[in-house]
VOGU-3710 file (C-alpha; in Angstrom, 3 decimals, decimal comma):
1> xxxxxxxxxx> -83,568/209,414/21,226  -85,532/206,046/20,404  -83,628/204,806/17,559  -81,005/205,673/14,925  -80,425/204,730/11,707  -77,514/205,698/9,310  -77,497/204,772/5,576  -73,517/204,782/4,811  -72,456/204,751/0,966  -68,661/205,105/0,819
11> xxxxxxxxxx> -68,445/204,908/-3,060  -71,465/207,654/-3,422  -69,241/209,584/-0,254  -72,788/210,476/1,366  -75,124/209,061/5,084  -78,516/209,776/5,137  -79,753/210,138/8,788  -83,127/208,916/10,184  -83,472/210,377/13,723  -86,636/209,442/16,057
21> xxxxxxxxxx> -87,393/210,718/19,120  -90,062/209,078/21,573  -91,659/212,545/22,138  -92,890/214,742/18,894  -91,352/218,008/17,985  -94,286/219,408/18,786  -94,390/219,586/22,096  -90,323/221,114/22,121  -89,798/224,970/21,656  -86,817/224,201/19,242
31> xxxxxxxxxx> -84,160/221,853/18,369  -80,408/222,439/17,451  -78,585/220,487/15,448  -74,760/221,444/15,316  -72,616/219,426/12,532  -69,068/218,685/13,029  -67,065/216,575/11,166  -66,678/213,793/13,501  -69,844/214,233/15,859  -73,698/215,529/15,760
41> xxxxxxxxxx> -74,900/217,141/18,533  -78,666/217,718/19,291  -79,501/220,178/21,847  -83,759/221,118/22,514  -83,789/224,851/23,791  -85,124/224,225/26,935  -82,487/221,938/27,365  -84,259/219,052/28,400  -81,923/216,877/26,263  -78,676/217,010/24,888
51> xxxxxxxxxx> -77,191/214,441/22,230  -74,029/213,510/21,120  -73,246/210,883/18,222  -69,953/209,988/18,173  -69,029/209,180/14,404  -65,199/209,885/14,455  -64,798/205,949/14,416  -66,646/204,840/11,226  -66,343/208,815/8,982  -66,063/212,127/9,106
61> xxxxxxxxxx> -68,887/214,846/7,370  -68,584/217,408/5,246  -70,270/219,954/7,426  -71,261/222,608/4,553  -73,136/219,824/2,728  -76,552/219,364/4,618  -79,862/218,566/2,629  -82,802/216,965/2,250  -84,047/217,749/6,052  -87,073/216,713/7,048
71> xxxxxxxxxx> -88,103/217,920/11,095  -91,815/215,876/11,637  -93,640/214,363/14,090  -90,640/212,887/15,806  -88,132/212,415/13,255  -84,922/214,391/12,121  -83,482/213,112/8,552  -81,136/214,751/6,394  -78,168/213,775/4,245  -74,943/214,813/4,338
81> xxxxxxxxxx> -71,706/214,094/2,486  -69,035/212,188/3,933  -64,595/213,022/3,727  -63,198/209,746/2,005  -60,316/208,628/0,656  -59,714/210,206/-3,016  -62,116/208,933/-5,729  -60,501/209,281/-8,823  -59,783/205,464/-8,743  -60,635/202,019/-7,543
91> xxxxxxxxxx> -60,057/198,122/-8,012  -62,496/195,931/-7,825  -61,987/192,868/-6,642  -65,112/190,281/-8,344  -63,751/187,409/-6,573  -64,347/188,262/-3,051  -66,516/189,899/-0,376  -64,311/192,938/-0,388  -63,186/194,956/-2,937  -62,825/198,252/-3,586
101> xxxxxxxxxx> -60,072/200,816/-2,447  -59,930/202,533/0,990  -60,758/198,785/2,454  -64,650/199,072/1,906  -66,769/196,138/0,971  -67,783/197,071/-2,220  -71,347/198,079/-2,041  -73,763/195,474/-3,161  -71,493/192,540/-2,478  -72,394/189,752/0,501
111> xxxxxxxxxx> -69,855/186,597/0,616  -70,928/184,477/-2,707  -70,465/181,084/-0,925  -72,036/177,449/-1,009  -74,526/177,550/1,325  -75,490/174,123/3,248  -78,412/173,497/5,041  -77,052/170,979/7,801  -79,374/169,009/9,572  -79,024/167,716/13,350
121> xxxxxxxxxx> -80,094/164,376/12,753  -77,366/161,290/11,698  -78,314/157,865/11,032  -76,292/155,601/13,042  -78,376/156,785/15,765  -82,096/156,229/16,963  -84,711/158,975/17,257  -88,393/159,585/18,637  -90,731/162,113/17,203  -92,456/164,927/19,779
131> xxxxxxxxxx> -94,129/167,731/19,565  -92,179/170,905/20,340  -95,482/172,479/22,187  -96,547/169,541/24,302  -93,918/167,110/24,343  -96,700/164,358/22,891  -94,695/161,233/20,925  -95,317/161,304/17,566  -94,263/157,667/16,974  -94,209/155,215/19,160
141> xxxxxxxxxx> -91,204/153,860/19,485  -87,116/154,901/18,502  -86,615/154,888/14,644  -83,345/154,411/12,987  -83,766/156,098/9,640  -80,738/155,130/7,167  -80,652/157,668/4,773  -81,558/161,668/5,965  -81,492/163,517/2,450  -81,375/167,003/1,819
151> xxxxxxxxxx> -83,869/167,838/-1,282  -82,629/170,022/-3,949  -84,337/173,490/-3,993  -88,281/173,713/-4,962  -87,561/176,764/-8,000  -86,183/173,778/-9,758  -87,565/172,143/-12,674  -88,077/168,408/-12,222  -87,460/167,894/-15,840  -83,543/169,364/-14,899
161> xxxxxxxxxx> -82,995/167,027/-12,138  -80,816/164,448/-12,996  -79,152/161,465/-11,445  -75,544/161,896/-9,810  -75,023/158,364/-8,749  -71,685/156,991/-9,665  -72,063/153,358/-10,651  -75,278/153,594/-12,382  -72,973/152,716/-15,452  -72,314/149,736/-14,427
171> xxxxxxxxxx> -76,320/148,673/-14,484  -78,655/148,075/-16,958  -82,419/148,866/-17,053  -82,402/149,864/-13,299  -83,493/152,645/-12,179  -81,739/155,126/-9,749  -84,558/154,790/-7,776  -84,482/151,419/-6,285  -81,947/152,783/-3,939  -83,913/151,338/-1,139
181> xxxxxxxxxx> -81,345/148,511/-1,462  -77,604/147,685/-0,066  -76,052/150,204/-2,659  -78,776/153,097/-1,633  -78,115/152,579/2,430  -74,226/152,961/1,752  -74,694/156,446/0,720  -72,686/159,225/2,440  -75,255/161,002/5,239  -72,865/163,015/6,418
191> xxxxxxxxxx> -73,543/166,872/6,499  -70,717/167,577/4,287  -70,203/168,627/0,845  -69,026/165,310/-0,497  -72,462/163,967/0,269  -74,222/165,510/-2,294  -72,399/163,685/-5,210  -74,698/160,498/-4,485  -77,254/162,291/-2,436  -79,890/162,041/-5,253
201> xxxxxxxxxx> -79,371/158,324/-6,233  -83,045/157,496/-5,836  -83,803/160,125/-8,366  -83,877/158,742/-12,151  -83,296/161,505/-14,505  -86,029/162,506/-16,708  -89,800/161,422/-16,618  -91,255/164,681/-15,944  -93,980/164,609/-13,278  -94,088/161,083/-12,873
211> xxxxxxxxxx> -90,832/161,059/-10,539  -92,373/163,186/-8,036  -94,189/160,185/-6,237  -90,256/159,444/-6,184  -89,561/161,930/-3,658  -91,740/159,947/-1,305  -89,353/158,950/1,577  -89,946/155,105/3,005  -90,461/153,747/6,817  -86,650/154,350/7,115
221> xxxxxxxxxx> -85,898/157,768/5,232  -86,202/161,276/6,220  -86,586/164,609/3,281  -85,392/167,433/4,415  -85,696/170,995/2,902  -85,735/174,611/3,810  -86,906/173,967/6,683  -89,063/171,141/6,703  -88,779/167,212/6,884  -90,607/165,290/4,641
231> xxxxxxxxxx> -91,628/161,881/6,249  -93,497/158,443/5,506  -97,048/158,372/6,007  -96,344/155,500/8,054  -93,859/156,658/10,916  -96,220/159,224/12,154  -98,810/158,198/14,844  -100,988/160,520/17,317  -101,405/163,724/15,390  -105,455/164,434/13,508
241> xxxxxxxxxx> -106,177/165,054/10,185  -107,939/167,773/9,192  -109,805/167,712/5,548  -107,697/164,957/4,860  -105,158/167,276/3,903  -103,491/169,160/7,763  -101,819/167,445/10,024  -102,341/168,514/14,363  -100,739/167,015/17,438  -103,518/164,718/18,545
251> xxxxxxxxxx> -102,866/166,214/22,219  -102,197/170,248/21,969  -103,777/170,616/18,578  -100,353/172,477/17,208  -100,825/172,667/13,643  -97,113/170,383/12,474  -97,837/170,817/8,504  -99,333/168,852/5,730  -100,039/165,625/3,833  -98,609/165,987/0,066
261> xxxxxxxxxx> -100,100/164,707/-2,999  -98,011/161,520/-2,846  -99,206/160,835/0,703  -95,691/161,817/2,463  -96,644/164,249/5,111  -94,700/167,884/5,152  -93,744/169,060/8,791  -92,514/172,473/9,883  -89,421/172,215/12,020  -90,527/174,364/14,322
271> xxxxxxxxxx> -93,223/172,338/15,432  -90,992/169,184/16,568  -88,152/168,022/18,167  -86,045/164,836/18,483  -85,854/162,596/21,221  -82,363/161,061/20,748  -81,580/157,761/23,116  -77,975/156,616/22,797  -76,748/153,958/24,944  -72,571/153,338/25,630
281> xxxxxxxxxx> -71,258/150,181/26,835  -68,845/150,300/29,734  -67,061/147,562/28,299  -65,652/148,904/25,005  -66,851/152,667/25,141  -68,804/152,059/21,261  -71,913/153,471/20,909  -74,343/151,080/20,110  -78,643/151,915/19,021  -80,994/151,239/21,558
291> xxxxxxxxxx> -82,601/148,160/21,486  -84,791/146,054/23,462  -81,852/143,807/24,801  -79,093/146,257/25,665  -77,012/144,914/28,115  -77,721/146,989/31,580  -73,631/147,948/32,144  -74,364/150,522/29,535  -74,479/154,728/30,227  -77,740/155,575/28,095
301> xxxxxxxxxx> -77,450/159,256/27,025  -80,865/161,002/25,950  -81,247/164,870/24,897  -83,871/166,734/22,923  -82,418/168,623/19,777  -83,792/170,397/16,741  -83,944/169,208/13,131  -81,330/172,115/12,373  -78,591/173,488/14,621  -79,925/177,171/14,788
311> xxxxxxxxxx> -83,811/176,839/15,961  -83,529/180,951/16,073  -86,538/181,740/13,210  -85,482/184,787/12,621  -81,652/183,298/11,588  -83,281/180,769/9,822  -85,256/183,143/7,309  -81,789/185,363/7,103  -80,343/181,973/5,773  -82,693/181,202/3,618
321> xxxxxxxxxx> -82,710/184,866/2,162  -78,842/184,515/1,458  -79,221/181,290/0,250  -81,813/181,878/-2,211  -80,319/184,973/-3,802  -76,652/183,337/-4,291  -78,783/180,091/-5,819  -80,594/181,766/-8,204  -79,305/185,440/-9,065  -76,438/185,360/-11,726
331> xxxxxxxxxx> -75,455/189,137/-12,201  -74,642/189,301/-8,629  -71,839/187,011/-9,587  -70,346/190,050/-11,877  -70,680/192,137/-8,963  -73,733/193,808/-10,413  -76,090/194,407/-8,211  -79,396/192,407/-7,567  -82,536/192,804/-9,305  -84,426/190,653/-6,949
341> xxxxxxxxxx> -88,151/189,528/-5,783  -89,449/186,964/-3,567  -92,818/185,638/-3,010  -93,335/183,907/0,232  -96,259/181,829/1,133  -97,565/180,544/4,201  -100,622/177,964/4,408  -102,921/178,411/7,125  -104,494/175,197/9,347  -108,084/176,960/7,620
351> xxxxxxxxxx> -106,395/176,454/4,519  -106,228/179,754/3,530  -102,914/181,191/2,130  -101,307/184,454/3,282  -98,406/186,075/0,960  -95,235/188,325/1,374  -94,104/190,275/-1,675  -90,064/191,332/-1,258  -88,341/193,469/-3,199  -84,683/193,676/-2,410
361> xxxxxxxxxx> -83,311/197,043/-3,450  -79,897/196,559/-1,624  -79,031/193,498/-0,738  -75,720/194,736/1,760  -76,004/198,269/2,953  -73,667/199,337/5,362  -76,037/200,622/8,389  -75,029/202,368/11,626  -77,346/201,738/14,996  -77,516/202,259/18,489
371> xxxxxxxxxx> -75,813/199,051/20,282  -78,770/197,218/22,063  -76,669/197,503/25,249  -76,089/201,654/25,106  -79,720/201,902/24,025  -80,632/200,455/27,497  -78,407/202,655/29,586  -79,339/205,801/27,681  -82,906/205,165/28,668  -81,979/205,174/32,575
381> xxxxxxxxxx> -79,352/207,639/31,776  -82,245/209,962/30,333  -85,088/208,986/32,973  -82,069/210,150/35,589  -80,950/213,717/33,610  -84,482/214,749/33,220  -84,959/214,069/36,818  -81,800/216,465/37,126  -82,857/219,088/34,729  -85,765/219,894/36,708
391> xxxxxxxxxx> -84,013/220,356/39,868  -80,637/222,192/38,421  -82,012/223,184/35,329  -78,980/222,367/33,282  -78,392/219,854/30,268  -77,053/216,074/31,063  -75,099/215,524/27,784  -75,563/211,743/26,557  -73,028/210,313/24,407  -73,673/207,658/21,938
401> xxxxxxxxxx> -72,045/205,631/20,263  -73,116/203,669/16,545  -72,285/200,004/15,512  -72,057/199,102/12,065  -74,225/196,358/10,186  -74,587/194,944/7,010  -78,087/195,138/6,151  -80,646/194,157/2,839  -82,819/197,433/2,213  -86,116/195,962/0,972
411> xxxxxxxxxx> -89,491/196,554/0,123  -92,054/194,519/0,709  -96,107/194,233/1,011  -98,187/192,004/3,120  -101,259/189,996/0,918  -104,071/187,181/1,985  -105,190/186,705/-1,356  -103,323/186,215/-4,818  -106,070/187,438/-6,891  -104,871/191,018/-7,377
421> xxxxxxxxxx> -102,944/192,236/-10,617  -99,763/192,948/-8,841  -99,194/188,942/-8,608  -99,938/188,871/-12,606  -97,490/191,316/-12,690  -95,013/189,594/-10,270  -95,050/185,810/-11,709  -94,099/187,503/-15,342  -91,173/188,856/-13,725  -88,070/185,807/-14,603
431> xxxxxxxxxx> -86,576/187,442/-11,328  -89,076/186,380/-9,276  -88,584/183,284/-6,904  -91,408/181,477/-4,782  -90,780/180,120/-1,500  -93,312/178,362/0,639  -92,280/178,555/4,590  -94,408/177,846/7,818  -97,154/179,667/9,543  -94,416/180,481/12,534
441> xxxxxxxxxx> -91,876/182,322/10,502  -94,117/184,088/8,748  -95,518/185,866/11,221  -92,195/186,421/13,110  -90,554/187,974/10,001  -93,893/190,341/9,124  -93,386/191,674/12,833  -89,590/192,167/12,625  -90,278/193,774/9,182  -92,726/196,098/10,698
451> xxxxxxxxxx> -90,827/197,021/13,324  -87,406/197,568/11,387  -89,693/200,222/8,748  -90,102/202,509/12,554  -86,598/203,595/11,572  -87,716/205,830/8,865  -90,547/208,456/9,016  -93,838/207,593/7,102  -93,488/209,615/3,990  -90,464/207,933/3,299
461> xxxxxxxxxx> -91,724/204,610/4,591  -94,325/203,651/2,199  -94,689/203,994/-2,194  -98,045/202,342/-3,890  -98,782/199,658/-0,845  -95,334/198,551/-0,390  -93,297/199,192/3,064  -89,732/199,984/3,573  -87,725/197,967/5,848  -84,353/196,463/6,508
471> xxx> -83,044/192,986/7,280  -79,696/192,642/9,366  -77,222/190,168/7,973
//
């Protein structure tokens, strides 16, 4: 067996099984596939093979209710209907990840939380700017940047944005954006929720498109978004321009991002790091910046770390996912589920732009897999038991146990060019969302997409140029 996937719906009482084999049916005589209520076994005639899934753990199967089977190439899928607890009623809990009776989690339901995007960097300290590739400095000495904002989402209308700066009251005919001043640099940096009450002070409310030069960060700020920093034209030295628009390390020639319209330059996070210096007197044990005249009785500290804690791209795009679906869909607040679509776009150093269409059809499924661990032993375990079988002639039975996942069940199509009707068709949609992201994650996330779709055979794996896949959770 190369991989199994089990589609669990405790309120519907029914699995669907998708089965794959690394060798087609084919080239087997026959296959058995004996159904008990608590296990599956799968036994070839020439008993090269022999399969047990262990299921007693997560449900039991109502063994007279097979259908749907599908034996090709080297797949096995079928449905079956699974012994719960009595349906004839259930609470609901709207409230909370959990819900319904029999301790399930409801369905559709992930945890409808806040969700913070926490950045690494803090600014009592002092940083230098390097290329994650090459290790080439960026700037050209330590900066000390005294406010490190998180921007508010890019779905947003300007014309909503609005100032949340307590003592604007108090002044007359300023605007919230001279916050380059004492009252701006007293502002709460902290990653915490209480930050975000005066996080927007150099935002004035209203204006339209003229307060996007606004978002422009100075010599001592740092933008950050999902997940990108947005920095001063001026901080940045040794990277090359390309059509005065994309920005390269001036040593490796890593493409870091782009220069926006109001000259701030856009970088990917995954294409730099942090060089933090902190030096500690002996004296007193307080952390001071590092300076030209630091005392030498001082412990200087230095590490490399990422903009954002997790610099896993895969977990990254999983956050964002969540993120974006409890920012933006409503129903899924009523427990309904989501009715959801995401375009993703990635700009390309040649400055062409490549799209992902996502449709989320479930956006927690309950999933059953092979633990990565098990999958590994069953592969020596079968190279040894076919090694066996030829010499004794006599079935090695393999065991294997499932672990359960919450998964999003998705659809989703890979484009280079928008000028197709489907994207018509798409940005009419009011549940559609656009996200921009880098050239990095793209690319990771079409390959994991691609390879999670291997689960299920191709007639079930494709409908009108769209793919079937699932993202773990």
């Amino acid at each position: 067996i190369d991989k199994i996937l089990i589609e669990h719906r405790p309120r519907l009482q029914c699995a669907n099984f998708y089965i794959s084999f690394k060798i087609p049916f084919i080239s087997v005589e026959s296959t058995k596939i004996n159904l008990n209520s608590d296990k599956i076994e799968i036994i070839n005639a020439g008993k090269s093979f022999h399969y047990e899934i262990n299921l007693a753990e997560h449900f039991h199967l109502h063994t007279q209710t097979l259908s749907s089977l599908l034996i090709k190439n080297n797949y096995i899928c079928f449905r079956l209907n699974t012994n719960e607890k009595s349906f004839s009623s259930e609470i609901l809990n709207l409230h909370s990840n959990g819900g319904g009776s029999g301790g399930h989690d409801g369905g559709n339901r992930i945890e409808n939380k806040f969700e913070l995007l926490v950045c690494n960097l803090k600014n009592d300290q002092s940083y230098k700017i390097i290329c994650s590739n090459c290790d080439n400095n960026l700037t050209e000495s330590y900066l000390k940047f005294d406010r490190i904002l998180e921007l508010p989402s890019d779905n947003l209308d300007i014309n909503d944005w609005y100032c949340h700066k307590d003592h604007h009251k108090d002044q007359k005919d300023e605007s919230c954006s001279s916050g380059t001043g004492s009252q701006a640099s007293s502002s709460s940096t902290e990653n915490s929720p209480e930050k975000h009450k005066n996080i927007y002070d150099n935002i004035s409310g209203g204006g339209g498109s003229k307060n996007v030069s606004k978002f422009k960060p100075n010599s001592t700020e740092i933008f950050y978004g999902a997940f990108y920093a947005l920095f001063n034209e001026t901080i940045l030295q040794n990277y090359r321009q390309k059509s005065n628009k994309f920005v390269f390390c001036k040593r490796c020639l890593q493409y870091l991002g782009e220069i926006q319209r109001n000259s701030a330059i856009k970088i990917w996070y995954e294409n730099i790091k942090f060089h933090r210096r902190r030096i500690k007197l002996l004296a007193n044990d307080e952390d001071e910046l590092m300076t030209e005249t630091t005392s030498t009785s001082a412990s200087i500290t230095e590490e490399i770390i990422n903009l954002f804690p997790n610099d896993s791209i895969l977990d990254n795009f999983k956050f964002l996912i969540k993120k974006t679906i409890n920012d933006f869909n409503f129903i899924t607040t009523l427990g309904l589920p989501p009715i959801f679509k995401i375009i993703f776009e990635s700009k390309q150093s040649n400055g062409n732009v490549n799209y992902l269409l996502l449709q989320i059809m479930d956006k927690a499924l309950d999933v059953f897999k092979i633990k990565q661990q098990q999958q590994q032993e069953e592969e020596e375990e079968a190279n040894l038991a076919a090694t066996s079988i030829a010499a004794t002639n006599s079935s090695s039975k393999i065991i294997i146990n499932l672990v359960k996942c919450k998964t999003m069940k998705l659809l989703f199509k890979y484009e280079t060019y928008s000028n197709q009707p489907i994207f018509d068709y798409w940005l009419q949609d009011s549940n559609v969302v656009n996200l921009e992201i880098s050239q990095k994650m793209f690319h990771v996330i079409i390959d994991y997409l691609v390879e999670n779709s291997f689960y299920i055979p191709e007639c079930y794996r494709s409908n009108l140029g769209f793919y079937l896949s699932y993202l773990d959770i």
